[in-house]
matplotlib code that plots the C-alpha trace (Angstrom):
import matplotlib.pyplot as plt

x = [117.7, 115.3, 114.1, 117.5, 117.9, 114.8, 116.0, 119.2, 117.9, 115.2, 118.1, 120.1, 117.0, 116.6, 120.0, 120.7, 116.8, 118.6, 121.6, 119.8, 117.8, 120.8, 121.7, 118.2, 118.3, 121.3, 120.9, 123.5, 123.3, 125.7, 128.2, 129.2, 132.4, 132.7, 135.3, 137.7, 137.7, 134.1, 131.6, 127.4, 125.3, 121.3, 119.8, 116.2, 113.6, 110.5, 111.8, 113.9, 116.5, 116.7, 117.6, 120.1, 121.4, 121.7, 123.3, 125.9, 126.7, 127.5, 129.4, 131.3, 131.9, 133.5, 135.7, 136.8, 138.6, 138.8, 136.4, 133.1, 132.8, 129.1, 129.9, 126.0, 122.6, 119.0, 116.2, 113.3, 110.1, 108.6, 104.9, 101.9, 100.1, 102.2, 104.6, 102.2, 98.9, 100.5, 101.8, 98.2, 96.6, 99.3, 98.8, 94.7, 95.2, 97.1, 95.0, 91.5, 93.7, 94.5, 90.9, 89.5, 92.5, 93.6, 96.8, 97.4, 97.4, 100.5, 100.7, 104.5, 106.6, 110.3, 111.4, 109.2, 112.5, 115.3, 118.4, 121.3, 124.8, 127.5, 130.8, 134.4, 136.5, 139.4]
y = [107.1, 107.9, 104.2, 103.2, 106.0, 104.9, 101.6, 102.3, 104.2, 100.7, 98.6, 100.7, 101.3, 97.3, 96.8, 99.4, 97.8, 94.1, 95.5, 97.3, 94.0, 91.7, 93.9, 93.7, 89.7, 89.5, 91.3, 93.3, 93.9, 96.3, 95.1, 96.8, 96.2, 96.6, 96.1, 92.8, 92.4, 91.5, 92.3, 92.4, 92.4, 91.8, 89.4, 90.7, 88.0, 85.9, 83.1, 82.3, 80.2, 83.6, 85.8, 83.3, 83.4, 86.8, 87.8, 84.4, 85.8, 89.6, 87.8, 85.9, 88.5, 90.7, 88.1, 87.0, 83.5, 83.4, 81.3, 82.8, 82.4, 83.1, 84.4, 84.9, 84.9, 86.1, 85.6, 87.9, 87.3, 90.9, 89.2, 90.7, 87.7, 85.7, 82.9, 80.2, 81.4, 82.6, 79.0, 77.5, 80.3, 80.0, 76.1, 76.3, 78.7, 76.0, 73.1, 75.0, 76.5, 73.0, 72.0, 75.4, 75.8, 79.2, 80.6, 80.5, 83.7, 85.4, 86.8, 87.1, 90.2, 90.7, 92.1, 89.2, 88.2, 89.4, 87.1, 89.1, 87.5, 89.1, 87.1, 87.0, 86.1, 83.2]
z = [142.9, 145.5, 145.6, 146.0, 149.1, 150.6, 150.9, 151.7, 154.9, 155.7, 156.0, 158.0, 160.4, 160.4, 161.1, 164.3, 165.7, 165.1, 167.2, 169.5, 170.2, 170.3, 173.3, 175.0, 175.1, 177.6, 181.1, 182.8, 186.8, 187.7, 190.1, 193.5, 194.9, 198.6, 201.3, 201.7, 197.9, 198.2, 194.9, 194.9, 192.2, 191.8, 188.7, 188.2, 185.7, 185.7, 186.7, 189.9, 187.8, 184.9, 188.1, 189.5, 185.9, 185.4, 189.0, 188.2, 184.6, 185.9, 188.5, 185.9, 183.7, 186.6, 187.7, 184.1, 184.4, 187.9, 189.9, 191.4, 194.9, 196.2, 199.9, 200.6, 198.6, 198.6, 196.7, 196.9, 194.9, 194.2, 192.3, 192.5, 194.5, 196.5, 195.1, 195.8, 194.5, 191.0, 190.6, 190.8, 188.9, 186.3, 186.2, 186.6, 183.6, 181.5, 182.5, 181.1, 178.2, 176.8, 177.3, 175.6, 172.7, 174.3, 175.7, 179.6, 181.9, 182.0, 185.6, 185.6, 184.9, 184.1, 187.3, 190.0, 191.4, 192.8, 193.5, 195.2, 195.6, 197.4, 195.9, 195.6, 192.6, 193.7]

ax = plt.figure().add_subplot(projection="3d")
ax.plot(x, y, z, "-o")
ax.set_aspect("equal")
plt.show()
């Protein structure tokens, strides 16, 4: 009996993490509506294309099947050296990785760029 509790309560703990995780794996931005039926929102990731993404998809889920309409964008790269020199130290990092067998350096964080949209839905 108390093996069968025991794992009883482990898959129930592994189930609500699995959940919990599904969640994680798609980003939200909240969205601001403003005057003029006009909505903003903010897509934070690694990658410039993962922020576009995520700003796009929050815009897309506001407007449901209506059509997106970007009214005006801004990206914003929030790294800890500047755009330029993480590229080479990132690809430096891969060349002498593939020559040595080891991982490249991982400079980037989840929250390096910023892409803001102000949009309408039509």
């Amino acid at each position: 009996m108390i093996t069968f509790n025991k794992t009883a309560t482990l898959t129930a703990t592994l189930a609500a993490a699995l959940a919990l995780s599904a969640c994680q794996s798609t980003p939200s931005s909240p969205v601001i509506q403003r005057a003029n039926s006009l909505y903003e929102t903010t897509g934070i990731a690694d990658t410039k294309v993962k922020a576009q993404q995520n700003a796009i998809n929050s815009a897309q889920k506001t407007c449901g099947n209506k059509q997106v309409i970007i009214v005006e964008d801004n990206v914003k790269y929030n790294g800890i050296l500047n755009e330029q020199t993480g590229r080479m130290i990132g690809q430096a990092g891969a060349v002498i990785g593939s020559i040595f067998g080891t991982g490249s350096p991982d400079l980037s964080r989840k929250d390096d760029y910023e892409y803001m949209i102000n949009f309408r839905c039509q």
